[in-house]
VEXDREN-2710 file (C-alpha; in Angstrom, 1 decimal):
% VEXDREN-2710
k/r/px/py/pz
1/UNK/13.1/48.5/14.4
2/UNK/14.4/45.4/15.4
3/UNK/16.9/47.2/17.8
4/UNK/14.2/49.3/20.0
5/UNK/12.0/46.5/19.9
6/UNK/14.9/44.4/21.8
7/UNK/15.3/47.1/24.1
8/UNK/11.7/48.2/25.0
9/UNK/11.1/44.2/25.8
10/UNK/14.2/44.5/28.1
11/UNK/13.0/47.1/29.5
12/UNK/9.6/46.0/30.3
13/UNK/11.1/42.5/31.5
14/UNK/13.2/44.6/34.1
15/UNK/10.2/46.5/35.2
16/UNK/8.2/43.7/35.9
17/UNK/10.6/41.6/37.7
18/UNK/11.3/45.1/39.4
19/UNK/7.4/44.9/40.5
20/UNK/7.0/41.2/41.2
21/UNK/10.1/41.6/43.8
22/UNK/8.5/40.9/47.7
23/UNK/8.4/43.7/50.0
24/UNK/11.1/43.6/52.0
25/UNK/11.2/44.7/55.8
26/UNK/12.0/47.9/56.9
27/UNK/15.3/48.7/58.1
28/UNK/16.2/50.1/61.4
29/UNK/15.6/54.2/61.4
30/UNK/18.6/55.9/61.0
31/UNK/19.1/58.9/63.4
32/UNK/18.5/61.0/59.6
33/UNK/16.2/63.7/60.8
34/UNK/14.9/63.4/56.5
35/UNK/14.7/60.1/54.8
36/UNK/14.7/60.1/51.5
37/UNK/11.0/59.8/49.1
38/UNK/10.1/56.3/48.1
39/UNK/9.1/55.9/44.3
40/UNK/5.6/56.3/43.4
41/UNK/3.7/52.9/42.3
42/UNK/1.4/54.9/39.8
43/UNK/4.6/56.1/37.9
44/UNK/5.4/52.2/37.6
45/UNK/2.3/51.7/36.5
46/UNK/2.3/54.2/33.8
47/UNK/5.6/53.4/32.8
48/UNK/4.1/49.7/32.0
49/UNK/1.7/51.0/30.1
50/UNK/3.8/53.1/27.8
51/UNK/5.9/50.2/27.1
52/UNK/3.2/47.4/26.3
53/UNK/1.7/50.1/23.8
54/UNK/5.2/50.8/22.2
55/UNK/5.3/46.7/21.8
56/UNK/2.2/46.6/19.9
57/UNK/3.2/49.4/17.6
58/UNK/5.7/47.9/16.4
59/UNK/4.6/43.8/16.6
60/UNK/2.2/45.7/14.1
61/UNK/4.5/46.8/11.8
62/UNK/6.6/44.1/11.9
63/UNK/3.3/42.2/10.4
64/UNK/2.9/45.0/7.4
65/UNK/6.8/44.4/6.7
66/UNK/6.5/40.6/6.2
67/UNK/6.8/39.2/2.7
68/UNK/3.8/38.0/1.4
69/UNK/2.9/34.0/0.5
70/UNK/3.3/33.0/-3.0
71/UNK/1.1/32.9/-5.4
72/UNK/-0.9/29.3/-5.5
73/UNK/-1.2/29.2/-1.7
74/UNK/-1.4/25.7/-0.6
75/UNK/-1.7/24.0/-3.8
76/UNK/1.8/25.7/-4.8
77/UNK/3.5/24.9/-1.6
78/UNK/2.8/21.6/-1.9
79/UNK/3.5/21.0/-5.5
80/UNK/7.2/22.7/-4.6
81/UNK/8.1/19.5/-2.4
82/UNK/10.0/16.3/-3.8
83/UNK/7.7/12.9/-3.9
84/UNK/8.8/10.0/-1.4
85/UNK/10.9/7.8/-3.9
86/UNK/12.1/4.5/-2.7
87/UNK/13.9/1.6/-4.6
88/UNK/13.3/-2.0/-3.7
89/UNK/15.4/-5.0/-5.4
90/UNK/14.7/-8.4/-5.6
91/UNK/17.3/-11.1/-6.1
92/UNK/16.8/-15.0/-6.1
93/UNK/19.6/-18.2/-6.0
94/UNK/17.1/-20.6/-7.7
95/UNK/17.5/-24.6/-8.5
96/UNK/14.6/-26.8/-10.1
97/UNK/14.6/-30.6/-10.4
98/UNK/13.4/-30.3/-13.6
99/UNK/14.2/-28.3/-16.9
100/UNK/10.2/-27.4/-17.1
101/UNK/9.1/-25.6/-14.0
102/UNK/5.9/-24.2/-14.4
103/UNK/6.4/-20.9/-12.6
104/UNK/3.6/-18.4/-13.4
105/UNK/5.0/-15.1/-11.8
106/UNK/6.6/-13.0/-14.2
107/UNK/8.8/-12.0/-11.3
108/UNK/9.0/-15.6/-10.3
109/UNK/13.0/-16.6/-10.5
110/UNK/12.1/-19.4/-13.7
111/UNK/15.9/-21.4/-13.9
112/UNK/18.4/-22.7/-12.1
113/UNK/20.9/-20.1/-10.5
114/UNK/20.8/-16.0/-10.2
115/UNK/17.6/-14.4/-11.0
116/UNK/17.2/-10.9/-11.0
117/UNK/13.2/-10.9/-10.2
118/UNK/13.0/-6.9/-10.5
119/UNK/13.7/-3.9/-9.1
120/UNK/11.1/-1.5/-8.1
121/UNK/11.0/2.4/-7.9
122/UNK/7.8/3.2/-5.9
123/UNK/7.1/7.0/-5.4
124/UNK/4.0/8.9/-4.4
125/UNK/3.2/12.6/-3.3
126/UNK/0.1/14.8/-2.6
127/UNK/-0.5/17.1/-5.7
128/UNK/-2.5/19.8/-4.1
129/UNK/-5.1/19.4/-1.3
130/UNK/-7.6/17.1/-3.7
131/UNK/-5.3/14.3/-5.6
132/UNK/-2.4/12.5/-4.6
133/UNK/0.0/11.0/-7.4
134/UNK/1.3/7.2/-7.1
135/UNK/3.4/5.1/-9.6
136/UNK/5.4/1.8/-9.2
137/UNK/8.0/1.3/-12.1
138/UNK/9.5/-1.9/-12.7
139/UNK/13.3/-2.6/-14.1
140/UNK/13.7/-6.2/-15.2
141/UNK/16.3/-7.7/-17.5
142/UNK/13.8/-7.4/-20.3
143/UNK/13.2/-3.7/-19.8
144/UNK/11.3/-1.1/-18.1
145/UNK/7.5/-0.9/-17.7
146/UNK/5.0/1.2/-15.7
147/UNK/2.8/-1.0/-13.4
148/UNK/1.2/1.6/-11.9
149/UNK/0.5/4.9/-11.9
150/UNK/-2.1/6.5/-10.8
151/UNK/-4.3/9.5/-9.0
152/UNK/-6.4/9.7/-6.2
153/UNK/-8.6/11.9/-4.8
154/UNK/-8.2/13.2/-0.9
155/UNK/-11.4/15.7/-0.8
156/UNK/-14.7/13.7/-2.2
157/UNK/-17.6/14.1/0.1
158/UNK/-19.9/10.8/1.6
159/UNK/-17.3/8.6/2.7
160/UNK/-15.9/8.5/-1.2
161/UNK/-13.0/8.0/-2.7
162/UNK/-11.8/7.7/-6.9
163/UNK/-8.8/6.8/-8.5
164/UNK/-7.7/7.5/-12.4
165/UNK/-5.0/5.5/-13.9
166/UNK/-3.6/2.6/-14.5
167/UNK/-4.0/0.2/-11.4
168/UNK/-3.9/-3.1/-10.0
169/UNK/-7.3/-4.3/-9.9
170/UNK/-8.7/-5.0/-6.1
171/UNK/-10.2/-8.3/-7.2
172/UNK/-9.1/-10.2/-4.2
173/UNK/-6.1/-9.9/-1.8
174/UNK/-3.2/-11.0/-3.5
175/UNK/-3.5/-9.2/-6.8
176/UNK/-3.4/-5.6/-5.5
177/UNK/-0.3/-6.3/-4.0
178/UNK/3.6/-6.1/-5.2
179/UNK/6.3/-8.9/-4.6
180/UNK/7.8/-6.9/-1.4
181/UNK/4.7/-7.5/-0.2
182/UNK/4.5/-11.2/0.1
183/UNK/5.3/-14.0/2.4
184/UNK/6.6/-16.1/-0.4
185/UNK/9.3/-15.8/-3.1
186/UNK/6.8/-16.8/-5.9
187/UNK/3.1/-15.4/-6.7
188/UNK/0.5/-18.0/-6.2
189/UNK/-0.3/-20.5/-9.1
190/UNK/-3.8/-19.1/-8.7
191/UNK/-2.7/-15.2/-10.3
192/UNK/-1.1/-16.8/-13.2
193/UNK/-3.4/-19.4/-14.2
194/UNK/-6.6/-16.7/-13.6
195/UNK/-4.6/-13.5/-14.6
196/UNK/-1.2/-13.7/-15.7
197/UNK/2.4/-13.5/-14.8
198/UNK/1.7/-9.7/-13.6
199/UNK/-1.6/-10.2/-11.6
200/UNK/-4.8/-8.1/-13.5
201/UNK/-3.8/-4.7/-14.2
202/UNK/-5.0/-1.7/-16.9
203/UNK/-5.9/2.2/-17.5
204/UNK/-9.0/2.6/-15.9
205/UNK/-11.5/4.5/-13.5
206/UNK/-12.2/3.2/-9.9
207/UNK/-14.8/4.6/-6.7
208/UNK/-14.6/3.2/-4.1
209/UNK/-17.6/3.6/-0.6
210/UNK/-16.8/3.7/2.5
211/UNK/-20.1/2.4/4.3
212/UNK/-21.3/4.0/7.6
213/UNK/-22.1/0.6/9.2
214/UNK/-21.6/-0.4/13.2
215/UNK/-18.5/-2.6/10.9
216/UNK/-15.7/-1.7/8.1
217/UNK/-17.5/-2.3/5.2
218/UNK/-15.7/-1.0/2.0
219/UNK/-17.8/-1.2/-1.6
220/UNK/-15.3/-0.9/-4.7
221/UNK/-16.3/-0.8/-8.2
222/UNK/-14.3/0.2/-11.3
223/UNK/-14.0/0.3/-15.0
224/UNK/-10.9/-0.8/-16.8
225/UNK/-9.6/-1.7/-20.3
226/UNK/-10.3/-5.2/-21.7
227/UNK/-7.0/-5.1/-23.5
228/UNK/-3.6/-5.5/-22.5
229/UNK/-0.8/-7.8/-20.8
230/UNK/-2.5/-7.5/-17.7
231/UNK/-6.3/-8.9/-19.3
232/UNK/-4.3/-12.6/-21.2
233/UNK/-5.6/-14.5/-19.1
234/UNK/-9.0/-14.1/-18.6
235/UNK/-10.2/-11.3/-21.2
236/UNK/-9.5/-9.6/-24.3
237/UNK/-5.5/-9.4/-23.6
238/UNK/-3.4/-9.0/-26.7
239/UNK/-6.2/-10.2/-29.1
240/UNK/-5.6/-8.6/-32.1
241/UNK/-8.9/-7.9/-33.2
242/UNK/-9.6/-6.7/-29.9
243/UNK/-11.7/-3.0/-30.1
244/UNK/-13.8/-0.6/-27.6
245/UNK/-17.8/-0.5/-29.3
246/UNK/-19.8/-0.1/-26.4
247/UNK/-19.6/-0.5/-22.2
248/UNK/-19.5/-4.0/-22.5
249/UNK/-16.3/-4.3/-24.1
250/UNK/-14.6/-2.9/-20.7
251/UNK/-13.7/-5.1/-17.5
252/UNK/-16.1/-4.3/-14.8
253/UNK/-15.0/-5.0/-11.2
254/UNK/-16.8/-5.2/-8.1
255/UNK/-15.5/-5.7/-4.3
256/UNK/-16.3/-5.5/-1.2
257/UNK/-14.1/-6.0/1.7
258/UNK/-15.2/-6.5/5.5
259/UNK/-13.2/-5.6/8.7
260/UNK/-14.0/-7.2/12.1
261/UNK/-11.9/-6.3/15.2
262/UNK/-12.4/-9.7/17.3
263/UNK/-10.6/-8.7/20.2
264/UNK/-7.8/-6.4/21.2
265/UNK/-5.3/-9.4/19.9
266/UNK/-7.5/-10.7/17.0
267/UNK/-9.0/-9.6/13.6
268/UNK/-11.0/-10.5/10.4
269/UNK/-11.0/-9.9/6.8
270/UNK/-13.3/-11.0/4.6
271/UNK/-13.9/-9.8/0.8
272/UNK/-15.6/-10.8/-2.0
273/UNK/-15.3/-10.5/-5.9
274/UNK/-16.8/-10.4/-9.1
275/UNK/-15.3/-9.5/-12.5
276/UNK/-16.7/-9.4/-16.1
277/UNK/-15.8/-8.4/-19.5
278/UNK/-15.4/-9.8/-23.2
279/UNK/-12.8/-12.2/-24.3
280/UNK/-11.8/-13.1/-27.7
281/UNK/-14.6/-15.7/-28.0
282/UNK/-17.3/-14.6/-25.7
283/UNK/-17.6/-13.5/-22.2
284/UNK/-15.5/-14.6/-19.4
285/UNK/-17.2/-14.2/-15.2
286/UNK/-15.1/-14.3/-12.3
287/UNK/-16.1/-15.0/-8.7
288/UNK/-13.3/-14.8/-5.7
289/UNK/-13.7/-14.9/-2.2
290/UNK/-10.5/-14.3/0.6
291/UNK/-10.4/-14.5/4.3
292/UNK/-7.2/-13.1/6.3
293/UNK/-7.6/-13.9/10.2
294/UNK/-4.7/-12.3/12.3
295/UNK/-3.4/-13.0/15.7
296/UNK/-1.1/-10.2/17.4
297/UNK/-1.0/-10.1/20.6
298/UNK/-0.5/-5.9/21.3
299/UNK/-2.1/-6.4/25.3
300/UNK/1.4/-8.1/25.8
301/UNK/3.7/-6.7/24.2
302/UNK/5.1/-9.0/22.1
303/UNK/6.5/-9.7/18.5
304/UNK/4.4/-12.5/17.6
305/UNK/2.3/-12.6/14.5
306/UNK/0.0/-15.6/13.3
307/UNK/-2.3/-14.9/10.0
308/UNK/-3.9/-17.3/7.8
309/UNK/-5.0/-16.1/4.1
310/UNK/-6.9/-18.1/1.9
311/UNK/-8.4/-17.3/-1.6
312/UNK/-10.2/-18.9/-4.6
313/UNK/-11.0/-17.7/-7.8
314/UNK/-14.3/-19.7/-9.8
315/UNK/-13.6/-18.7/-13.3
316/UNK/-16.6/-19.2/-16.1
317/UNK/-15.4/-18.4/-19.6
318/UNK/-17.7/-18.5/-22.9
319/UNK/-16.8/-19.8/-25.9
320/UNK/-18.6/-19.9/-29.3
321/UNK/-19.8/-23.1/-28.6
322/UNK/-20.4/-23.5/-24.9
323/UNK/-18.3/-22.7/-22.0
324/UNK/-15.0/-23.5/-19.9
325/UNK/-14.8/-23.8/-15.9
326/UNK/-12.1/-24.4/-13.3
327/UNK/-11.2/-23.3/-9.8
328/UNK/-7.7/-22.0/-8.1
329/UNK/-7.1/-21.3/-4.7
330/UNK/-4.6/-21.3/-2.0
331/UNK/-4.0/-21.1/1.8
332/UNK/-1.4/-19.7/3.5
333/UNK/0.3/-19.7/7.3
334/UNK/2.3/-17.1/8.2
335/UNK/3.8/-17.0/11.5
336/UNK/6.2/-14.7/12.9
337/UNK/7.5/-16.5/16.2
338/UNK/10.9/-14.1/17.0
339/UNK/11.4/-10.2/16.4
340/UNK/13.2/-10.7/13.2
341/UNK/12.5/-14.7/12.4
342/UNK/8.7/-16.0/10.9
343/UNK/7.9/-19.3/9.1
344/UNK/4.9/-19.8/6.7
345/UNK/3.6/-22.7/4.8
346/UNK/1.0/-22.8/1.4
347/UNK/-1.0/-25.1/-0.2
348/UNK/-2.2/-24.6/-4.0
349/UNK/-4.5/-26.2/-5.7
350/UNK/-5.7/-26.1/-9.2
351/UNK/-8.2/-27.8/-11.3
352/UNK/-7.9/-28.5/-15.3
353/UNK/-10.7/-26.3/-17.1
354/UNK/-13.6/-28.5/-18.4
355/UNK/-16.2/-27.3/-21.0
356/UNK/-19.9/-28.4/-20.5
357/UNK/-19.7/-31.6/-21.9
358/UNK/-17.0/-32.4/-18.8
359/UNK/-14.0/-32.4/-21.7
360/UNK/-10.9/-30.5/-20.3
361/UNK/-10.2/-28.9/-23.2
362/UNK/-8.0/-25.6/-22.6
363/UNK/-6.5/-23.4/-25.9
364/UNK/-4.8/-21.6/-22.6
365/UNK/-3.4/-24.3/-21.2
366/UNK/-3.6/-27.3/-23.3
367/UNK/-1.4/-29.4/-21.2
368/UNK/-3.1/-28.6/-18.0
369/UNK/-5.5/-31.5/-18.5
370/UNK/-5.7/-32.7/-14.5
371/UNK/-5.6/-31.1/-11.3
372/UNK/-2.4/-29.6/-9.5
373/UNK/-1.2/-29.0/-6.6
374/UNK/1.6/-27.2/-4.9
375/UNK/3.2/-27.1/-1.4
376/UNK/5.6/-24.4/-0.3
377/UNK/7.8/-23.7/3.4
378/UNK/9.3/-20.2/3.9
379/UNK/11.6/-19.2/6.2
380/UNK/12.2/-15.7/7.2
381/UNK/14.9/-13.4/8.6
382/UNK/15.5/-9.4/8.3
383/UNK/18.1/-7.8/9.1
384/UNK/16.6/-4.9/9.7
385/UNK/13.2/-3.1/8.4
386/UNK/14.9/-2.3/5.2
387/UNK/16.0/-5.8/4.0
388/UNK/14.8/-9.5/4.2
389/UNK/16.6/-13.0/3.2
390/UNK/14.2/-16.0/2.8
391/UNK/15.3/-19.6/2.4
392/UNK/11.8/-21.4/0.6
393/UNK/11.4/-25.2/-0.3
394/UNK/8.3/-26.3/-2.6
395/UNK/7.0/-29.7/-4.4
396/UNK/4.8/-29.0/-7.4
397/UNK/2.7/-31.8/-8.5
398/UNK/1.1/-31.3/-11.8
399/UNK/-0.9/-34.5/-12.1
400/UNK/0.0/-35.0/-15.7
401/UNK/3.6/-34.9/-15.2
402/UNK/5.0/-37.9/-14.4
403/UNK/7.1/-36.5/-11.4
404/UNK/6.9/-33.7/-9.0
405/UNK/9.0/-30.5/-9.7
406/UNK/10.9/-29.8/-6.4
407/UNK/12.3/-25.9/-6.2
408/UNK/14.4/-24.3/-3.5
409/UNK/14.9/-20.1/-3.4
410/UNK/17.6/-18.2/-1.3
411/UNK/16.1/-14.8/-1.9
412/UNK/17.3/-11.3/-0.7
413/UNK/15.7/-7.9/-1.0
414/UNK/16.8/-4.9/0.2
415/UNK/15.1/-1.5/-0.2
416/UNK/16.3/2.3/0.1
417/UNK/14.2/5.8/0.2
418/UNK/10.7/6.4/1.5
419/UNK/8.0/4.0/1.8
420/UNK/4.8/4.3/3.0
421/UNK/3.3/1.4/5.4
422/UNK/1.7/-1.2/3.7
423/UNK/-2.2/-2.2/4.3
424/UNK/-3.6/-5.0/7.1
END
């Protein structure tokens, strides 16, 4: 088949040209007495017609004679292809000017010399055209955990969208995020005071709205365990006694995070939070607020970058005879002044926990009996998009320490594999 086919298209392709040829003039008469009979165009014509049918014929069979798709359609196509996988290290030279440094990040280098903060294998793939699959597994020197892993839908009607899993909770800005994803070596003191060394994560449910207003307006609600390392801080945690009775024994979670485009060269985000669910003595409330403002300039072309972030966390927390309060926040300058150079500076602060009676009181943090503060400078260079060194200085001055604890990081990460963009 394949053979006549070539030839009949040859053969019409001669044809054609044959016909689309100009006329060319007529030569002189020859003294002949009987020139010789010119073709007839309807012959052509016919000819043409013979051939494009003979095409079809067999463009038609050709079609019967193809193997069919396999079974699954879409859903099996895509389930055949590999998941993006990518690897991402972090490594830290640390020194301390003190033997008790107060880090809170579990990932945080925590003495003087190496640290091996973690290494990361991220990987994500579409499991058919309604869920997608996304996990983050962390390798530390104490061992392997899953921080992530979760599904989400791709298909819900109205603007929704649900995840199932176990997640970062998107209480805030910094907690939903990984350490590749910061401007600083170290998580803020705010995530480990308010949630713990690993930010607030458990198995859960979350929808999440995206509103038709004239603005980005993005509702989030979800429903996760009480229970777990990612809960110490602030709920049931690793209580023993801890146990599932009714819907109030989960965390519930609510956010909502606002976009505003300013200008061509400037933007806005703005969220706010609210989280509730039992601890071991009572109930504990949580109300956050975070502003990101961004200033890159894309009606010039260039490679500069400034954003400030600032967060705070109001944290109530019922006991069996009253209540604890306290406050934690940060702010943050990040400013990326060269293609592969940026600087950025942070301020922490904070305050003790005080019962209603104004005692500061804290089974969490007994020690933590004034207000602290932190100040941090980063410096930034990459290499290339796939690796980043970082030089950081900070004072922390926990006011009932006699002395400030001064900490310098020389950090490198380097990643490898597939990794998807990360959010504004």
């Amino acid at each position: 088949m394949v053979p006549r086919l070539a030839l009949v298209s040859l053969t019409l392709l001669v044809s054609r040209v044959a016909l689309a040829q100009p006329a060319q003039p007529a030569p002189t008469p020859s003294p002949s007495p009987s020139p010789s009979p010119s073709p007839s165009p309807s012959a052509d014509s016919e000819d043409l017609s013979d051939i494009e049918n003979a095409l079809a014929e067999d463009a038609a069979a050709a079609e019967k004679s193809r193997p069919a798709p396999p079974p699954g359609g879409l859903g099996a196509a895509v389930q055949s292809m590999n998941p993006d996988i990518s690897f991402i290290a972090d490594f830290a030279a640390a020194w301390f000017s003190e033997d008790e440094n107060l880090q809170t990040g579990e990932h945080d280098p925590h003495e003087n010399g190496f640290n091996f903060q973690q290494l990361e294998l991220a990987l994500g793939k579409a499991v058919d055209p309604y869920f997608r699959l996304d996990g983050n597994i962390v390798f530390h020197p104490e061992g392997v955990e899953i921080e992530e892993l979760y599904a989400t839908t791709l298909s819900l009607p109205y603007n929704l969208q649900a995840r199932v899993g176990q997640f970062l909770t998107r209480f805030g800005r910094q907690n939903p995020t990984h350490p590749h994803q910061w401007d600083f070596v170290d998580q803020p003191l705010m995530l480990g005071k308010v949630f713990g060394g690993e930010g607030n994560f458990a198995l859960g449910g979350e929808l999440s709205y995206l509103t038709p207003l004239p603005w980005y307006v993005e509702l989030i609600g979800s429903v996760t365990d009480a229970r777990g390392e990612g809960t110490n801080r602030s709920f049931f945690g690793d209580a023993a006694d801890a146990r599932v009775d009714s819907p109030l024994d989960f965390q519930d979670t609510v956010a909502a995070k606002q976009f505003f485009e300013l200008s061509h060269d400037w933007s806005l985000l703005w969220g706010l939070s609210w989280a509730t669910g039992p601890n071991p003595d009572g109930r504990t409330h949580l109300f956050g607020t975070d502003v990101y403002l961004k200033y890159r300039p894309i009606t010039t072309g260039s490679y500069t970058i400034v954003a400030l972030q600032a967060e705070a966390i109001y944290r109530r927390r019922g006991l069996a005879d009253g209540h604890l309060d306290d406050v934690t926040g940060y702010a943050q300058l990040f400013w990326r002044f060269a293609q592969r150079w940026a600087a950025a500076a942070r301020y922490e602060y904070g305050s003790p926990a005080e019962n209603q009676d104004g005692v500061r009181v804290d089974p969490l943090d007994p020690d933590w009996t004034r207000n602290r503060h932190r100040a941090a400078a980063d410096l930034t260079f990459w290499p290339s998009e796939f690796s980043r060194l970082r030089a950081q200085l900070s004072v922390d001055a926990p006011r009932w320490l006699p002395d400030p604890i001064v900490a310098g990081f020389l950090a490198l990460e380097v990643s490898i594999g597939v990794h998807g963009a990360h959010k504004f």
